[in-house]
PDB file of N, CA, C and O in Angstrom:
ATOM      1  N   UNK A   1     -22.318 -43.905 -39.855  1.00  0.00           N
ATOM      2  CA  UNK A   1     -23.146 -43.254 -38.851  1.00  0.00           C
ATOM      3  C   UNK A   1     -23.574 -44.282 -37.810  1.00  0.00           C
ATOM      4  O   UNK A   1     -23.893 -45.422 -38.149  1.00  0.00           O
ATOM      5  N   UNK A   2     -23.582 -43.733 -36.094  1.00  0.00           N
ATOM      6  CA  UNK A   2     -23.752 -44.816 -35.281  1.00  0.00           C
ATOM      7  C   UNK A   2     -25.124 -44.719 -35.126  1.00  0.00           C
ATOM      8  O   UNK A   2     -25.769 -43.730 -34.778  1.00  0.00           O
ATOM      9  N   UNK A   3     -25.626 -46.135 -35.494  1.00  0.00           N
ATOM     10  CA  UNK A   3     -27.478 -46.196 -34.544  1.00  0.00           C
ATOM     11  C   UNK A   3     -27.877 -46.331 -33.258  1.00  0.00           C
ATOM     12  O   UNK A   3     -29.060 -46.427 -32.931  1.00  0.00           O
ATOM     13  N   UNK A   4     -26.971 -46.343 -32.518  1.00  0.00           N
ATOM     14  CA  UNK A   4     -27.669 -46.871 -31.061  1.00  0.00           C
ATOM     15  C   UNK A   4     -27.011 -45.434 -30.345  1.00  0.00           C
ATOM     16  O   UNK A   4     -26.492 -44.791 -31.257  1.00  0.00           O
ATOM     17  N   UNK A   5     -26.886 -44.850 -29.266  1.00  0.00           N
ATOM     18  CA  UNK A   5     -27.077 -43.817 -28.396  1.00  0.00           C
ATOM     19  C   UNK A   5     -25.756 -44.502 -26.803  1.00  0.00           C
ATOM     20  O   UNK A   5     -25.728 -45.595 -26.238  1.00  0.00           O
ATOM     21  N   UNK A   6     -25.065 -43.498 -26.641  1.00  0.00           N
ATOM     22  CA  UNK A   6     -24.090 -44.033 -25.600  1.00  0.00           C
ATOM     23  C   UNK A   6     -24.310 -43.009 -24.507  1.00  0.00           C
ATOM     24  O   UNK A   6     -24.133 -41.801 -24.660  1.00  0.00           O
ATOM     25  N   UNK A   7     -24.630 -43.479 -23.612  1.00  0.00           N
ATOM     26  CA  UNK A   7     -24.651 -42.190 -22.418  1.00  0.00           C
ATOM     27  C   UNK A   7     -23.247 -42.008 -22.002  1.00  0.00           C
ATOM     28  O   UNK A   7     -22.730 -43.015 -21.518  1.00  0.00           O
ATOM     29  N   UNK A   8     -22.483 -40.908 -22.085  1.00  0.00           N
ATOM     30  CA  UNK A   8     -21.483 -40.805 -21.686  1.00  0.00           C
ATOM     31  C   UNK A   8     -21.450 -39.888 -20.066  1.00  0.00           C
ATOM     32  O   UNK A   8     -21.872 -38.764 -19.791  1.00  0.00           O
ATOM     33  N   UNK A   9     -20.726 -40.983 -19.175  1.00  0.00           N
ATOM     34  CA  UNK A   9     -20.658 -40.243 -17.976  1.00  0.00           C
ATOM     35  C   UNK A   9     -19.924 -38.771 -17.545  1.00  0.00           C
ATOM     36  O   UNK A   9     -18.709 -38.773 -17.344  1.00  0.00           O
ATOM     37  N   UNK A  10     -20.640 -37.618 -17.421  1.00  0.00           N
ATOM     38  CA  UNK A  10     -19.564 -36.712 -17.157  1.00  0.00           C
ATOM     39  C   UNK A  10     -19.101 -36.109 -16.019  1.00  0.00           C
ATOM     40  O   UNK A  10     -19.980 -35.783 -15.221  1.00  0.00           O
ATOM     41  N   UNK A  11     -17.940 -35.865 -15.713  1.00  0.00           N
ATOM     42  CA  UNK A  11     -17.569 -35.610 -14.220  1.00  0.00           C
ATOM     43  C   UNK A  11     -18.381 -34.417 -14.012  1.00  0.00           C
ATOM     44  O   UNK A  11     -18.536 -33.596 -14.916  1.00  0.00           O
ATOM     45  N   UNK A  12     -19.063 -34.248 -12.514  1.00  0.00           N
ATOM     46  CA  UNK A  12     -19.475 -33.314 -11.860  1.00  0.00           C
ATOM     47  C   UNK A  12     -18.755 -32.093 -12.477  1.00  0.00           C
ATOM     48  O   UNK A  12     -17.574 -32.261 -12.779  1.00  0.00           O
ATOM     49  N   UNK A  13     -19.293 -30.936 -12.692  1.00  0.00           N
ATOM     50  CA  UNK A  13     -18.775 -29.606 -12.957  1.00  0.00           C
ATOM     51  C   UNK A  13     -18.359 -29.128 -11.496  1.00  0.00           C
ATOM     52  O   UNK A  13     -19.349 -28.971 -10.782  1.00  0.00           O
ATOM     53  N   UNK A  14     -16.918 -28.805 -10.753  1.00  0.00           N
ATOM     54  CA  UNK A  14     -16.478 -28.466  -9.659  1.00  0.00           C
ATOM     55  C   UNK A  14     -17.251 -26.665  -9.684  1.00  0.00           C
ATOM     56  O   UNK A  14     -17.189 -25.670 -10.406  1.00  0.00           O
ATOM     57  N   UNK A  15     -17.654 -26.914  -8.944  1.00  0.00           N
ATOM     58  CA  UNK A  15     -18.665 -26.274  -7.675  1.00  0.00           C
ATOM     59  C   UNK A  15     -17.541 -24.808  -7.300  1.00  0.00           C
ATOM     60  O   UNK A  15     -16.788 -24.642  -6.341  1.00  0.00           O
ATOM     61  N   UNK A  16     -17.835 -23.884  -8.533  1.00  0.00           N
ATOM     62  CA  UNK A  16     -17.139 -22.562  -8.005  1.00  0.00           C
ATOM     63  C   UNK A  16     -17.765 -21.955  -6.776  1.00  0.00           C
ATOM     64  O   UNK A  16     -18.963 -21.683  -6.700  1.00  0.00           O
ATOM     65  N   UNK A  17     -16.552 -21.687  -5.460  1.00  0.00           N
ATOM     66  CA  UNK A  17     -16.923 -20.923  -4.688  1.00  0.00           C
ATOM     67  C   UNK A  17     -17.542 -19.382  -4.860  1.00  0.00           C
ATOM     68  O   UNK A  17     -17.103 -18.723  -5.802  1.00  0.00           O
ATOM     69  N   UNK A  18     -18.405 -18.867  -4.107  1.00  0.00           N
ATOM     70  CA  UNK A  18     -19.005 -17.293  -4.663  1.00  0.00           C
ATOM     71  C   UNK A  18     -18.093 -16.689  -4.256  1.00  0.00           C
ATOM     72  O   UNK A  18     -17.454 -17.358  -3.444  1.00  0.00           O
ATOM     73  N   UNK A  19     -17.531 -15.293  -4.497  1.00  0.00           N
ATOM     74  CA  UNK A  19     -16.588 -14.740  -3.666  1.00  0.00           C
ATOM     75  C   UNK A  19     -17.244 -13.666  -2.929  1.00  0.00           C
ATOM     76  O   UNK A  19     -18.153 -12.912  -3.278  1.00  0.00           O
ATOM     77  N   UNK A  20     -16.647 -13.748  -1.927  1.00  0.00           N
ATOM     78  CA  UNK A  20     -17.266 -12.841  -0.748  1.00  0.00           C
ATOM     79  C   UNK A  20     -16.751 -11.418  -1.011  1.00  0.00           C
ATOM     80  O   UNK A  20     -15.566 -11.084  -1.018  1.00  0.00           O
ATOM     81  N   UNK A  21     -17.957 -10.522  -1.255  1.00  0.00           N
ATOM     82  CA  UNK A  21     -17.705  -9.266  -1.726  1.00  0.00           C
ATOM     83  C   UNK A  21     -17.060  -8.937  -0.444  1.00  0.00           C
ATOM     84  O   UNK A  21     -17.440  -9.563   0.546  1.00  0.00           O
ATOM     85  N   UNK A  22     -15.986  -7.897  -0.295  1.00  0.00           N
ATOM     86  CA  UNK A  22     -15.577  -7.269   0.459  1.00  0.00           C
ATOM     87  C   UNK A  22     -16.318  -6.496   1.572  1.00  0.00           C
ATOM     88  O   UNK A  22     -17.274  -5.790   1.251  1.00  0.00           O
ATOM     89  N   UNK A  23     -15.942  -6.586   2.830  1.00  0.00           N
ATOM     90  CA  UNK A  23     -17.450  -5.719   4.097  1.00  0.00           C
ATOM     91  C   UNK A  23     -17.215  -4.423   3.852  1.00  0.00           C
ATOM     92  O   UNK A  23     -16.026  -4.144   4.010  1.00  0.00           O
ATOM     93  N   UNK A  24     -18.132  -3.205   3.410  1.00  0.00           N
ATOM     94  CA  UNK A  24     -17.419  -1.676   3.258  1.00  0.00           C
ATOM     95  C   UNK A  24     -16.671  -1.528   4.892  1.00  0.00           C
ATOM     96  O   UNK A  24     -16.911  -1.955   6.021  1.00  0.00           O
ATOM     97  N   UNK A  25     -15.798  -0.790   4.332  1.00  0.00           N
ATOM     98  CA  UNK A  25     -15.348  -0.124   5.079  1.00  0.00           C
ATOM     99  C   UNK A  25     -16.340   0.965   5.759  1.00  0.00           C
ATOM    100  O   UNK A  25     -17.071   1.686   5.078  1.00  0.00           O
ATOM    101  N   UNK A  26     -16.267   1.021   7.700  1.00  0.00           N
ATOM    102  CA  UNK A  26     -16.994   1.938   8.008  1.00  0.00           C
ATOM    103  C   UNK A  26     -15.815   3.677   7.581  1.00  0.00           C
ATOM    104  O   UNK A  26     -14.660   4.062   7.398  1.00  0.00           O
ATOM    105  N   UNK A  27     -17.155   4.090   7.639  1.00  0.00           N
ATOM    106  CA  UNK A  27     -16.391   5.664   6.975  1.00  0.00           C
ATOM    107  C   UNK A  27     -16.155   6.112   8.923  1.00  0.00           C
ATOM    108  O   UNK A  27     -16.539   5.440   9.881  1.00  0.00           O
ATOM    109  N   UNK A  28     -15.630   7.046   8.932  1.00  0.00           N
ATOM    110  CA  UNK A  28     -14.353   7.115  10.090  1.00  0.00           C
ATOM    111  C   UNK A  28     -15.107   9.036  10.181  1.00  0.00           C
ATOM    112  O   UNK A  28     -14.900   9.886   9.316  1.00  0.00           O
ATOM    113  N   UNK A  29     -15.714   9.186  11.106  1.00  0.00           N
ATOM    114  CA  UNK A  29     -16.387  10.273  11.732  1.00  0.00           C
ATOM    115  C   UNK A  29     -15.605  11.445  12.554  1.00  0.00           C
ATOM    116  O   UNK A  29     -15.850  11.818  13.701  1.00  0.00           O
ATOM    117  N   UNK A  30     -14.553  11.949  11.625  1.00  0.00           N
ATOM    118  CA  UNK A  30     -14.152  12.767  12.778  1.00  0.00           C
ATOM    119  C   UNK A  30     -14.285  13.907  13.220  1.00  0.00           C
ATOM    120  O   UNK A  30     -13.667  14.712  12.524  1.00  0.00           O
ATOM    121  N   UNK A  31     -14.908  14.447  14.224  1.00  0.00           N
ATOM    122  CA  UNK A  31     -15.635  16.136  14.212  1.00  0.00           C
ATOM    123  C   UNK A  31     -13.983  16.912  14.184  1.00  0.00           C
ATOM    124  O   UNK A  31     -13.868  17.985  13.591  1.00  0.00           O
ATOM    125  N   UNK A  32     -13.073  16.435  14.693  1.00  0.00           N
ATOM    126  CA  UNK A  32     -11.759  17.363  15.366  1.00  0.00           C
ATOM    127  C   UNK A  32     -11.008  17.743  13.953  1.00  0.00           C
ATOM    128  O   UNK A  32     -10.917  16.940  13.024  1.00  0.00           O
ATOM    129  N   UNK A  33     -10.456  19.147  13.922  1.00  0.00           N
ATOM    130  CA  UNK A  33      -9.920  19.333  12.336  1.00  0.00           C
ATOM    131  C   UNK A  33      -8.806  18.533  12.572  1.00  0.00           C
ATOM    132  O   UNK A  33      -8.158  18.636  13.613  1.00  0.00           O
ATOM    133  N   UNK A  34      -8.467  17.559  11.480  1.00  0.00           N
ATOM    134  CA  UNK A  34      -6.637  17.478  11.479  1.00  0.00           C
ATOM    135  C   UNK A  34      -5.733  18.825  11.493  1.00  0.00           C
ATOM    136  O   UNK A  34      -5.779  19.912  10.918  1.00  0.00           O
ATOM    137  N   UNK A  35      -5.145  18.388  12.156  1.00  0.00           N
ATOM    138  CA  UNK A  35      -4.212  19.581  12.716  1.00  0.00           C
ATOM    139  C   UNK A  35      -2.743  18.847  11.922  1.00  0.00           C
ATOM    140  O   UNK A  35      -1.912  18.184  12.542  1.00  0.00           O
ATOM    141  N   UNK A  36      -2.661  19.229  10.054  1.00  0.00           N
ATOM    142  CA  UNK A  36      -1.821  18.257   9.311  1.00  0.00           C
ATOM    143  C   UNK A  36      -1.067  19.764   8.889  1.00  0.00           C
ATOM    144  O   UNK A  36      -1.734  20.649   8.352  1.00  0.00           O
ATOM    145  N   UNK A  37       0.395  19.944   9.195  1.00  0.00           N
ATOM    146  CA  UNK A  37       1.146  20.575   9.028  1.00  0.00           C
ATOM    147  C   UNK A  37       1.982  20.482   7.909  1.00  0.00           C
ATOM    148  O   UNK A  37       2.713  19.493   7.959  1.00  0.00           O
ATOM    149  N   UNK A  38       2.159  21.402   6.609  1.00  0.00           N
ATOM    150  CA  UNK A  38       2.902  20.806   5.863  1.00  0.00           C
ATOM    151  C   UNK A  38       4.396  20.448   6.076  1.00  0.00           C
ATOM    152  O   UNK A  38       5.042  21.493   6.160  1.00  0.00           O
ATOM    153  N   UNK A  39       4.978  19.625   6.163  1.00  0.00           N
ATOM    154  CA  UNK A  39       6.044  19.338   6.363  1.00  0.00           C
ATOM    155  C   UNK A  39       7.701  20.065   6.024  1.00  0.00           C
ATOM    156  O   UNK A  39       7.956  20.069   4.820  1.00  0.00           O
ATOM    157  N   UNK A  40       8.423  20.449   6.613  1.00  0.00           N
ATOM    158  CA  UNK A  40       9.651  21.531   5.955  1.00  0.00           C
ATOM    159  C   UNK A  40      10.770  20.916   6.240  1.00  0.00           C
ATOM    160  O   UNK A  40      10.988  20.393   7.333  1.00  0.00           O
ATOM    161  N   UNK A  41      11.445  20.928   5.423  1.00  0.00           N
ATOM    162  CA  UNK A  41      12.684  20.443   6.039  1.00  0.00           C
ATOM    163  C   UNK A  41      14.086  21.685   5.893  1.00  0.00           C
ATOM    164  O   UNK A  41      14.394  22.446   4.977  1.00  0.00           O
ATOM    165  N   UNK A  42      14.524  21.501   6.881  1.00  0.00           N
ATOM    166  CA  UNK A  42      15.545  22.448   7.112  1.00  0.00           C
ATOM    167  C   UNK A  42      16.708  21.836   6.969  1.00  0.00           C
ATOM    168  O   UNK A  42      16.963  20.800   7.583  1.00  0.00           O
ATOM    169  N   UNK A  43      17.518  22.391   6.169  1.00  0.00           N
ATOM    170  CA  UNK A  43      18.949  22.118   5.960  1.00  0.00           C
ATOM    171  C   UNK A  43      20.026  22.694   6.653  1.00  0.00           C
ATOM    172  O   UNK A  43      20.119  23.897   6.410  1.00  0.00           O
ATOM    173  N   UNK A  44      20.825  22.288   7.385  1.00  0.00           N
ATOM    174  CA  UNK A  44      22.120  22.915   7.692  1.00  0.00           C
ATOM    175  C   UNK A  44      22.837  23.748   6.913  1.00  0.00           C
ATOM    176  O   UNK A  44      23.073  23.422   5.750  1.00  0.00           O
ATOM    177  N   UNK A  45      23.226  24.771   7.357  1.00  0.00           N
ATOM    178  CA  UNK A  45      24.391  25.672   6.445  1.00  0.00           C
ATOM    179  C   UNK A  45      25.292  24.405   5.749  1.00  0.00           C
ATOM    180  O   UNK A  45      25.426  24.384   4.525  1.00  0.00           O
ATOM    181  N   UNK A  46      25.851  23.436   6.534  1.00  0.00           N
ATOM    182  CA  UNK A  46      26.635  22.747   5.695  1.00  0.00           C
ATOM    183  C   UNK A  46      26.675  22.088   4.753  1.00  0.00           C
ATOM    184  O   UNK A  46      27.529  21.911   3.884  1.00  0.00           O
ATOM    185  N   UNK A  47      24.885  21.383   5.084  1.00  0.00           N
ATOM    186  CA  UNK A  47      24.514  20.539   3.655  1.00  0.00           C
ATOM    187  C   UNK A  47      23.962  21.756   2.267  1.00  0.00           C
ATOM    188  O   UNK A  47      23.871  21.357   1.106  1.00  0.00           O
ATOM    189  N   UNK A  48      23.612  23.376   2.705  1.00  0.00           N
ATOM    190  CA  UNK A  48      23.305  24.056   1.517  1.00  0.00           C
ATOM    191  C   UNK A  48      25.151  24.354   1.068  1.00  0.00           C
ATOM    192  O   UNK A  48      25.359  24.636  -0.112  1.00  0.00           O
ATOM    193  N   UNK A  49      25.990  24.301   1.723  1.00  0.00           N
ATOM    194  CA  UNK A  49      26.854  24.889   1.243  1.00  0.00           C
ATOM    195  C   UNK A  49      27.802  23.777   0.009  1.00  0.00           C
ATOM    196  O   UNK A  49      28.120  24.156  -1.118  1.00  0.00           O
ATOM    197  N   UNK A  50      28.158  22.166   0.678  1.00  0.00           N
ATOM    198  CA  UNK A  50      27.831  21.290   0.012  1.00  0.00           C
ATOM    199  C   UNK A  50      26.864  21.324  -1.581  1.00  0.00           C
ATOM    200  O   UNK A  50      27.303  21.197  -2.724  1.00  0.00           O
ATOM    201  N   UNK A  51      25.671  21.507  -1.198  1.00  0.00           N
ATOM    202  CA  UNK A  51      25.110  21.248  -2.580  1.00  0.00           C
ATOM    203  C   UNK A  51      25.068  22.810  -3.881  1.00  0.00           C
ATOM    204  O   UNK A  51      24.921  22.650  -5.093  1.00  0.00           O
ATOM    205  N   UNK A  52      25.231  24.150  -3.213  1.00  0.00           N
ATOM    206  CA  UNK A  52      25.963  24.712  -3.866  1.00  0.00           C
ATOM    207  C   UNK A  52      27.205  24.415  -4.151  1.00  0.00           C
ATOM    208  O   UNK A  52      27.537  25.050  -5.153  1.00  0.00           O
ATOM    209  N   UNK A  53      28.129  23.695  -3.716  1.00  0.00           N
ATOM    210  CA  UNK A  53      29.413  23.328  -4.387  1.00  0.00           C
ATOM    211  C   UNK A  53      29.118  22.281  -5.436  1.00  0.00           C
ATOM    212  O   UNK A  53      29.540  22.506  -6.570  1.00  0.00           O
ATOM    213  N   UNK A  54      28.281  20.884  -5.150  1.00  0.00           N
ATOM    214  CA  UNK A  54      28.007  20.427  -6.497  1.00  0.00           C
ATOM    215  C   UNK A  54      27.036  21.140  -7.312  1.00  0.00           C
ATOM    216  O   UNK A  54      26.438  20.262  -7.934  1.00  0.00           O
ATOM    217  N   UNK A  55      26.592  22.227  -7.616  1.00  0.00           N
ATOM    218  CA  UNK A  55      25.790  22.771  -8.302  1.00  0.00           C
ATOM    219  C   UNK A  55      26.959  23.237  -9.544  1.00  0.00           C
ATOM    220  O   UNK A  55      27.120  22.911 -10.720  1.00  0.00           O
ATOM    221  N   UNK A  56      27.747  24.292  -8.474  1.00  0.00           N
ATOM    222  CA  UNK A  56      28.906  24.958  -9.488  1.00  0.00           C
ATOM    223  C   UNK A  56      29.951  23.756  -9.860  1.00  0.00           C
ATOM    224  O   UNK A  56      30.524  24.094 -10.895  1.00  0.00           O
ATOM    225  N   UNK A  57      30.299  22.806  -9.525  1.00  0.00           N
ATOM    226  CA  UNK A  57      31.033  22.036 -10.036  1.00  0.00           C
ATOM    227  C   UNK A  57      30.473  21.477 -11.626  1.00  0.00           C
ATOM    228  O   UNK A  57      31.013  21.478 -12.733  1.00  0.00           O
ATOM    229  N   UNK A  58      29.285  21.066 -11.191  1.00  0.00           N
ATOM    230  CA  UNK A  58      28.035  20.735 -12.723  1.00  0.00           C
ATOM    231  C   UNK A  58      28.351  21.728 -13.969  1.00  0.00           C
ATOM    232  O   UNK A  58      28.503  21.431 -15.154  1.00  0.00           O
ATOM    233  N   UNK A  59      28.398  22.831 -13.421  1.00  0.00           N
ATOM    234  CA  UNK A  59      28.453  23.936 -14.418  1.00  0.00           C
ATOM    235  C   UNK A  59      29.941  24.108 -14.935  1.00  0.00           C
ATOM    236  O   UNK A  59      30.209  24.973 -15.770  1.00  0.00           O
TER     237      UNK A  59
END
């Protein structure tokens, strides 16, 4: 067992940066309705006629 006492030097504990909470987002005010259309897509006779042919080919 040691009798005498050693101060041991310890390196500085590195200094965590805080993290910067995120700024809210401002919320976005809009009186005007969206005017959001659902989207359609139209196919050519050629591409339905096409994918009825690989349909019956499958079968």
């Amino acid at each position: 067992m040691v009798d005498w006492e050693v101060e041991i030097e310890r390196p500085p504990r590195p200094q965590r940066h805080r993290q910067r909470q995120p700024e809210p987002e401002p919320e976005i005010q809009d009186d005007e309705l969206l005017d959001l259309k659902p989207l359609q897509i139209e196919m050519s006779d050629k591409e339905e006629e096409e994918e009825d042919n690989d349909e019956i080919q499958k079968l």
